[in-house]
Structures are given as C-alpha cells and as structure tokens.
N, C-alpha and C positions, 0 to 999 in steps of 0.2 A: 827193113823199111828204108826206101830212097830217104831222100832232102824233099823231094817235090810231095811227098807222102806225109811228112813230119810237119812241111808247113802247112799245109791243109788241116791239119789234125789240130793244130795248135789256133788256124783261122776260128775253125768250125768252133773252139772251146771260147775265144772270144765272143765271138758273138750270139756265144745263148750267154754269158753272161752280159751283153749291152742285151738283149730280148729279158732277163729278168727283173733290170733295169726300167723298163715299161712299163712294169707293174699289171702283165695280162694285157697290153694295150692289143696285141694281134691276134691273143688268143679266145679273145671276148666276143661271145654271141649277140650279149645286148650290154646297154651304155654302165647298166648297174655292175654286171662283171670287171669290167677296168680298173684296176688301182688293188684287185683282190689278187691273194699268194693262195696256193696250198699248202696244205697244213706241211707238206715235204719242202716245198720252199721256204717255208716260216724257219722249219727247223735250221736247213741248209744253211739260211742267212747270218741265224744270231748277230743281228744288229744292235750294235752296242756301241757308243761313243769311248772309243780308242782310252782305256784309262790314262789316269797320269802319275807320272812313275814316282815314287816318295823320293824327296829331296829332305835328307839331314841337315839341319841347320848350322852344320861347321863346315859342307860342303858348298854354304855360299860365301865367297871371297869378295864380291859388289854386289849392293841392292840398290835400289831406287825404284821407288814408285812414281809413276808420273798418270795424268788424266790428260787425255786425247778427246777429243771435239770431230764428228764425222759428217760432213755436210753431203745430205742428201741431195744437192743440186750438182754434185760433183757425178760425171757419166760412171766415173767407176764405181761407186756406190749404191745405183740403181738396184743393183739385188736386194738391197735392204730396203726399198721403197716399192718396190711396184710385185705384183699388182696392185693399186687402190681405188679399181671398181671393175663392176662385171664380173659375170660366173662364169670365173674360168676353172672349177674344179675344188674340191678341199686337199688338194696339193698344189694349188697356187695360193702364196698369203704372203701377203707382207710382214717383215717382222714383227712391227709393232701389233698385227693381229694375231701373231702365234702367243706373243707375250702377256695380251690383255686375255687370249680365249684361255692358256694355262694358269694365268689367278683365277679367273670367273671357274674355272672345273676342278680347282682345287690342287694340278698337278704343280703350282708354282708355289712356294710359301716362301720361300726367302725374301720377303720384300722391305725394302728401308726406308727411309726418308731422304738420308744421305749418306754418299761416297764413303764413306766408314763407317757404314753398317752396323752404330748401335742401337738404335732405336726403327722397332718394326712398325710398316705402316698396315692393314688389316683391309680389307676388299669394300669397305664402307667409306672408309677413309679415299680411298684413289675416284670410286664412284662418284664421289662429291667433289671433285675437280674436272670431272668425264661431263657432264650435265648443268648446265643453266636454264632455269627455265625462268620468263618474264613476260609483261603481260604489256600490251601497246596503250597509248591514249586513251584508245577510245575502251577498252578492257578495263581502264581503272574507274573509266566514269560507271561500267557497270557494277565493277566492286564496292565502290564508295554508295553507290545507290542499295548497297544491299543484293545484289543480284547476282545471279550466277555469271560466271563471264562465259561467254559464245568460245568456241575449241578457236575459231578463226582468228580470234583478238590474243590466242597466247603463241609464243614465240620460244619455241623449244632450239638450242642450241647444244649441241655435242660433240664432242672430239672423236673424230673420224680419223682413217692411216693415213689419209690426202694431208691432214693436218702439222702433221710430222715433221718439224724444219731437220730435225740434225738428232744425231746419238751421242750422250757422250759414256765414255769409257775410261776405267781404270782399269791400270795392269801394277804388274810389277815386272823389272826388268833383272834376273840376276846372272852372275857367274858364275856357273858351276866348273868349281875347280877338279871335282871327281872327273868330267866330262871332258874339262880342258874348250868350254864353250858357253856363248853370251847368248842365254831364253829368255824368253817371254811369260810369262803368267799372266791369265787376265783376269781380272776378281772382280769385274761388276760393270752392268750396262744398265745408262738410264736414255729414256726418248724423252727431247725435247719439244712440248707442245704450247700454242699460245694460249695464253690463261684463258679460260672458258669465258670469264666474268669482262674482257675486251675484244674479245671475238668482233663485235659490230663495231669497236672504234675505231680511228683511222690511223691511230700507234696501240700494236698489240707490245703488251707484255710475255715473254716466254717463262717458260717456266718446264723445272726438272718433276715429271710428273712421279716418276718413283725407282728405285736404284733396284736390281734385280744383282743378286750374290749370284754369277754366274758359274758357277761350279754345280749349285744345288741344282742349275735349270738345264743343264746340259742333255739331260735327256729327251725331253722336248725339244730343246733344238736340234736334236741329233733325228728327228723325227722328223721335224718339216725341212721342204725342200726348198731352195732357192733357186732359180734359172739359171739354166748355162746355156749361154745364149752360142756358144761354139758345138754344143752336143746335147743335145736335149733328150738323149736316153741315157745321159748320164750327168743326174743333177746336182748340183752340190747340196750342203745339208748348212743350217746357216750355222750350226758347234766347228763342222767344218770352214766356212769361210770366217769366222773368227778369231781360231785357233791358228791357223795360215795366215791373218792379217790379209786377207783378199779385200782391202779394203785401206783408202787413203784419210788418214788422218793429222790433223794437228794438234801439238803440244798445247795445252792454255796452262798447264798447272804441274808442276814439278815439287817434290816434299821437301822442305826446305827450312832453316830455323823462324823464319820471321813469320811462321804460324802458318805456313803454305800460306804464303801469298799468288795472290794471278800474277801469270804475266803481264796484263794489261795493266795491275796497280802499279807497279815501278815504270813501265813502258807506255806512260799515256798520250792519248789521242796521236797517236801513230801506228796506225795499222803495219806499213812496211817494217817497222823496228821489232813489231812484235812477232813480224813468220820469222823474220831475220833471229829473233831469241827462241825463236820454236826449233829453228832448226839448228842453235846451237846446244841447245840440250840435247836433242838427239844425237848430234857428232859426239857429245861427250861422252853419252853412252858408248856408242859404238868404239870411238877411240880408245876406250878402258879394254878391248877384249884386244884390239888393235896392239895396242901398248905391252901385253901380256907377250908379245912372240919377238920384239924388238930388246935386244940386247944391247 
C-alpha cells in the first residue's frame, strides 16, 4: 500500500466517524429517524464521561478552592446560554434546561442550597422559587367580592433559560506532586436567576437558585450537547466544556481564614480593584506550580 493509498484510508475512517457524529442526520428517511444510533452503533460508542483518575490525598502538595462567577453576556460563554427559544431539536438546550429537565426526571439528586454542599434542597423546594403567581387590581376586587377571579386577572410568572444572568462555580485547584502538575477539580455549578418575587420591579434581586455536586451529574451532562459553532458534526458535550474550562470566568471568592470572605467585602465599591484581586489569586495559583521548577 502507497502513501496516496494509506491517506485515503485513514480520510475515509474520519469521516464516518464526523457522519456518526450526526446522529443519522444523512441517513434518515424521515425527521423521526435523526438523532437515532443502531443498536451496533450504541454498542461501538460506549459513551461515558472520561472518568476521573483517584488522587491520594498525600499526593496533594497545594490546594485551594476558589468560586468563579460566569457571565453569560460574555460571547464566549454563549454555549451555556443559548438556545433559549424555538424548536430547534432535544439536542439543542441550554444548560440551565438540561439541569432543571434532570431534577424534574429524577436523573439529578445531588442538589444543595449552598457552595458546600451540606444541606439538600428536594424538587418542591427549587419549584417554589421557579413560579410566582399574583392576581391584578381588578382580580382582588373579584376575590374580596367572594368571587372567582377571571384566568385574565392572574398573572403567572416563571423562571425561564432567557432568564439566566450568570453561573456560578466552585472548583478546587491542586498539585499533584505524583504528576509533577497544577489541576483543576470542579465540585459544583449553581445558575444565577432574578428572584421570581421582583421579576416585575424595576431593581430585581438575583439569587443562587440551587448548587448542583457536579461530579454526581456528569452523566447528564455528558449527554447533552452544546454548539460548536466551528463544526457542527462535532458538538461539544457541556462535562466536556467544563472540564476543559471552555469557558471565561472570574474569581469573586477564594477560601480564606476570615470565614471566606468575598472579594467585594475587603474591595469595596470598586469594581476595577476587585478584577485587579480576581486576577491576583489566579497568578498565585498558577505561580505555585510556576515556582515548583525554579531553583
């Protein structure tokens, strides 16, 4: 077998895997077939969210945990926002809808309240933050009358994925000395949403709707896809864009003795001072693995 032979061979093996990639998109008769494997595909794939390798706990020489803030109006972040309308398929979702449809189906239970994860919040609890419902003027004049109120007089409010200001995130950052290199760990994603209860006023409150133990849910994410807006037969998955940090964040919260404090409480009403402290914790991380080869 030539060179001109072997690269052919090796074209033709890329590109049925970008065609498996499609999920049937060319092999489909009609629009239901699209998105479906054979059962010999299914097998082939074993699609599994890449485990994570056990790290001994003498094999970490630095730790630090820090919480990262992900603002969704930032372009590189758009994977994690959009879609948030139109049927464009149940392999287009927004994060936030892959995370509310795996509590509501039961595959997500890790759920908290808060960033350290001792107290779980239960699918009744998060509902009641999802939904306001209230009744207009002239709705209470029927109430107070005794009467039933007209559907037109109530005013149903709910947190939609349009709604979604920002993510935030906790990791942990360490050194592994086995490896001789500075990782990442990320232990928990919460979406930030405006409190349902100020929706109509004209300063909303945000608020941390619920911390998700990202390790537990990695299955689900490793299931939905996010856009790749440079190859669209080959989508990222969001465990994947995660894990990779495909995604621009900032510090607000570093572990610290004065009870993790924010940045913003020692750094006040100065936004400049406070990326300016965002990005000195991050140099000091980095500098620690930096510092390890410098003699």
């Amino acid at each position: 077998m030539n060179w001109r032979n072997f690269i052919l061979v090796v074209a033709l093996g890329l590109s049925s895997t970008f065609t498996f990639a499609q999920s049937n998109l060319l092999n489909a008769k009609t629009p239901d077939q699209i998105g479906k494997k054979t059962e010999a595909e299914l097998v082939a794939d074993n699609d599994k969210p890449m485990p994570y390798g056990y790290v001994h706990d003498r094999d970490i020489l630095m730790g630090k945990r820090t919480w990262e803030i992900v603002d969704l109006d930032e372009r590189v972040n758009f994977p994690f926002y959009f879609p948030i309308e139109g049927d464009l398929g149940p392999d287009r979702k927004p994060l936030y809808k892959v995370l509310i449809d795996g509590i509501k189906d039961g595959k997500i239970t890790e759920i908290y309240d808060s960033s350290y994860f001792t107290d779980k919040k239960s699918l009744k609890d998060i509902e009641a933050s999802l939904v306001f419902i209230d009744t207009t003027d002239a709705g209470r004049e029927y109430y107070n009358a005794g009467e039933s109120i007209p559907e037109e007089y109530i005013v149903k409010t709910q947190i939609e994925a349009f709604h979604v200001d920002a993510y935030k995130l906790v990791g942990y950052w360490y050194f592994d000395k086995r490896q001789g290199e500075l990782k990442y760990r990320m232990l928990g994603i919460c979406p930030i949403v405006p409190d349902v209860y100020t929706m109509n006023n004209d300063v909303k409150d945000y608020i941390e709707l619920f911390w998700v133990y990202f390790p537990a849910a990695r299955d689900i994410l490793h299931e939905a896809k996010a856009f790749n807006d440079r190859n669209s037969a080959m989508p990222f998955t969001f465990d994947h864009l995660l894990n990779s940090r495909r995604f621009n964040g900032v510090i607000y919260l570093e572990e610290n003795v004065y009870g993790d404090r924010l940045i913003k409480d020692y750094m006040k009403e100065n936004a400049q001072m406070q990326l300016l402290e965002s990005e000195r914790v991050k140099e000091k991380i980095r500098d620690f693995e930096q510092d390890m080869w410098n003699y």
